[in-house]
N, C-alpha and C positions, 0 to 999 in steps of 0.2 A: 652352659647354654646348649643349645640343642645341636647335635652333632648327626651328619648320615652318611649310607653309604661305606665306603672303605675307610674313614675317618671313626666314624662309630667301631666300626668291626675291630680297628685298631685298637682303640681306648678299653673295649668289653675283653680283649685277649688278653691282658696284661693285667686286669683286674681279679681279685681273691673272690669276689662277693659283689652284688650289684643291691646300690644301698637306696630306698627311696621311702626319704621320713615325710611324704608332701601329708599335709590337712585335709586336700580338696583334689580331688580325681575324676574325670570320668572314667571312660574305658581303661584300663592301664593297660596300654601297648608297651610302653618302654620295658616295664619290667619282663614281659612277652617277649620282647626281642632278646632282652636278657638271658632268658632259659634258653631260649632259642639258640642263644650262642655257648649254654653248656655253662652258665652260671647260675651257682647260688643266690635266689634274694632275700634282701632285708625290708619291711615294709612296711608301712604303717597301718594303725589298727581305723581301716576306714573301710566302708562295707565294699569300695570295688574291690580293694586289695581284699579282705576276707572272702570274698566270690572267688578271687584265683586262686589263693593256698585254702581251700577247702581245707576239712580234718583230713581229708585223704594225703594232699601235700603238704601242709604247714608242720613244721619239723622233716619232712624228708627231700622236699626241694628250696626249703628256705623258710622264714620266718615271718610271722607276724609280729610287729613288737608292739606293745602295750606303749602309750606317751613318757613313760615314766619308765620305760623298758632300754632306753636306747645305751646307754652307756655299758650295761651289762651283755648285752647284746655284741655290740661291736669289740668288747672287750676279750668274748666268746670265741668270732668267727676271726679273728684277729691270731688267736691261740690254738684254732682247729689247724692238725695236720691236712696236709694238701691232698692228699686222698681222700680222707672224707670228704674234702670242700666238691672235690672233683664227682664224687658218689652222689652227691645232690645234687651237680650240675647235670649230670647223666639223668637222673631223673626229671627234673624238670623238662631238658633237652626232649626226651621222652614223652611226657604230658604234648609238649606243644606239640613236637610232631601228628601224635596222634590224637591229643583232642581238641587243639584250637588252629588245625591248618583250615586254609581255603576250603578244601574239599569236607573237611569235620563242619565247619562254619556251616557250609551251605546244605550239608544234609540234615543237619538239624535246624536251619530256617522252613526247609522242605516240609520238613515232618510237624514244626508248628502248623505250616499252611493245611495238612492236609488233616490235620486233629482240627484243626477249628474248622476246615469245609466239612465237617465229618465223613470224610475220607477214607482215614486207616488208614494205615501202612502199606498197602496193596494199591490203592489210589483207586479202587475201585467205585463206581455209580458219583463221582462226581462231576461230570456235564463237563469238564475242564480238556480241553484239547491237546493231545498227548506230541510228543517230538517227531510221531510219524504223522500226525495234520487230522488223527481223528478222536474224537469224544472218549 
């Protein structure tokens, strides 16, 4: 069941791998928190978890597994030495900090808004009223 706070933080420390075989996903924050806390995850083959372990990640902070994948899988990260587990934890740990914190989030919400006002990156000639109160 769903667990926060220093309860979570507890339960993610003590764990090898953060394992999430769910069907049906929206956003997957859990697994998020998971890197976050410097572990390896296990995932299942569903397009939000394929959006997080892109080709970039998927083998180097954690796995996608195929529905027919799981037992090989668990049997895998079950039998990896704890440095490596620890080496993709780092990595993932890595990702989140630097591409899905608050401040990564919102600079890239920024930059949808200003591609679609046709803007550009500069924000320039968009009629849009800047932090000092002027156009």
């Amino acid at each position: 069941g769903p667990r926060h706070g220093s309860a979570r933080d507890a339960l993610l420390s003590h764990a090898r791998a953060f394992v999430l075989p769910s069907l049906l996903e929206g956003f997957p924050l859990a697994p998020l928190e998971a890197m976050a806390s410097g572990l390896p995850v296990m995932l299942s083959d569903i397009p939000p978890h394929r959006e997080l372990l892109d080709e970039d990640l998927d083998g180097a902070a954690g796995w996608v597994v195929p529905d027919d994948g799981w037992p090989d899988a668990l049997r895998r990260v079950a039998a990896m030495e704890p440095d490596m587990l620890s080496v993709m934890g780092d990595v993932g740990r890595a990702h989140v900090e630097t591409e899905r914190s608050w401040d990564a989030v919102a600079d890239a919400t920024v930059a949808v808004y200003r591609r679609v006002l046709g803007m550009g990156p500069s924000g320039n000639g968009s009629g849009l009223v800047s932090k000092e109160g002027r156009p």
